[in-house]
C-alpha positions in Angstrom: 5.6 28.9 -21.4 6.1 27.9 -17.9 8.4 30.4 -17.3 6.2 32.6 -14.7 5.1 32.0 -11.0 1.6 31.3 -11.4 2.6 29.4 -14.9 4.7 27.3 -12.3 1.7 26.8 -10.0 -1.1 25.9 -12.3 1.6 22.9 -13.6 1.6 21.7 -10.1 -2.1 21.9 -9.2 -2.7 19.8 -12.9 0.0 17.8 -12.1 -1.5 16.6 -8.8 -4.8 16.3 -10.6 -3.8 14.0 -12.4 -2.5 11.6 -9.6 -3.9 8.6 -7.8 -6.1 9.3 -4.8 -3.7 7.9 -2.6 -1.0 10.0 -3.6 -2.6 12.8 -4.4 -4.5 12.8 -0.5 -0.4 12.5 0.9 1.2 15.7 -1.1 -2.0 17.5 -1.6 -1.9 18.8 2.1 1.6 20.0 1.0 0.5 22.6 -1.5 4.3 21.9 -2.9 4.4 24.4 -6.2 7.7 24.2 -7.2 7.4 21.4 -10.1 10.7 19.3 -10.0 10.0 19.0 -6.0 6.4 17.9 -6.9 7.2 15.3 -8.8 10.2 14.1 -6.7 7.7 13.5 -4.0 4.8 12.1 -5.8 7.7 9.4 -7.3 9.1 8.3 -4.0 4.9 8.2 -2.3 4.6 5.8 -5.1 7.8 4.0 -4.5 6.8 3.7 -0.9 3.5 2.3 -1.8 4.5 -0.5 -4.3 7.0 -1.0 -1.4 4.4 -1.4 1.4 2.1 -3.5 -0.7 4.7 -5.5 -1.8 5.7 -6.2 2.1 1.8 -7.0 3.4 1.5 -9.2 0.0 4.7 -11.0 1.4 3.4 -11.3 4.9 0.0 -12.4 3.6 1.5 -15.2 1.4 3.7 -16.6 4.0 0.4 -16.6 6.8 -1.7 -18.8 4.0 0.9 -21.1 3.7 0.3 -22.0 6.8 -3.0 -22.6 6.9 -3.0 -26.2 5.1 -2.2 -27.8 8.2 -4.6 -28.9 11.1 -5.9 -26.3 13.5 -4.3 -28.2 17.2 -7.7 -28.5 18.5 -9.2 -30.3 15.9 -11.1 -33.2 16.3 -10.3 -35.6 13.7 -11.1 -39.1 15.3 -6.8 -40.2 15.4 -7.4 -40.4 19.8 -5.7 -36.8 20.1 -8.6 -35.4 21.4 -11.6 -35.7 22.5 -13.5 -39.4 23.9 -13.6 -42.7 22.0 -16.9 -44.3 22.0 -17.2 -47.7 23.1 
């Protein structure tokens, strides 16, 4: 029953209804109305998401690690900074 033009484009416009904000806001602009191409793109805007998420979770896990040791300038009474008292 999709077998018209406008049949075609009211598939697309619920189709990108229904998507996350974040997708939807990235093909919306495209006005894309040719259904196997809509969904194409709104498949690899996901993939690319999960994939940038993935790389800033990465990035932010490997950052905290670091954070368990001393900051340099800290002044933790071993003599490697500041005066002894005396």
């Amino acid at each position: 029953h999709y077998n018209t033009v406008e049949a075609e484009e009211d598939k697309c416009v619920k189709f990108e209804s229904g998507l996350r904000p974040d997708i939807k806001l990235l093909i919306g602009f495209s006005e894309i109305r040719d259904f196997p191409t809509l969904k194409t793109k709104a498949r690899i805007c996901d993939e690319d998401g999960k994939a940038k998420s993935s790389y800033y979770k990465a990035i932010n896990d490997r950052k905290g690690k670091g954070q368990d040791r001393g900051k340099p300038y800290d002044n933790k009474g071993n003599g490697s900074g500041g005066r002894k008292q005396g």
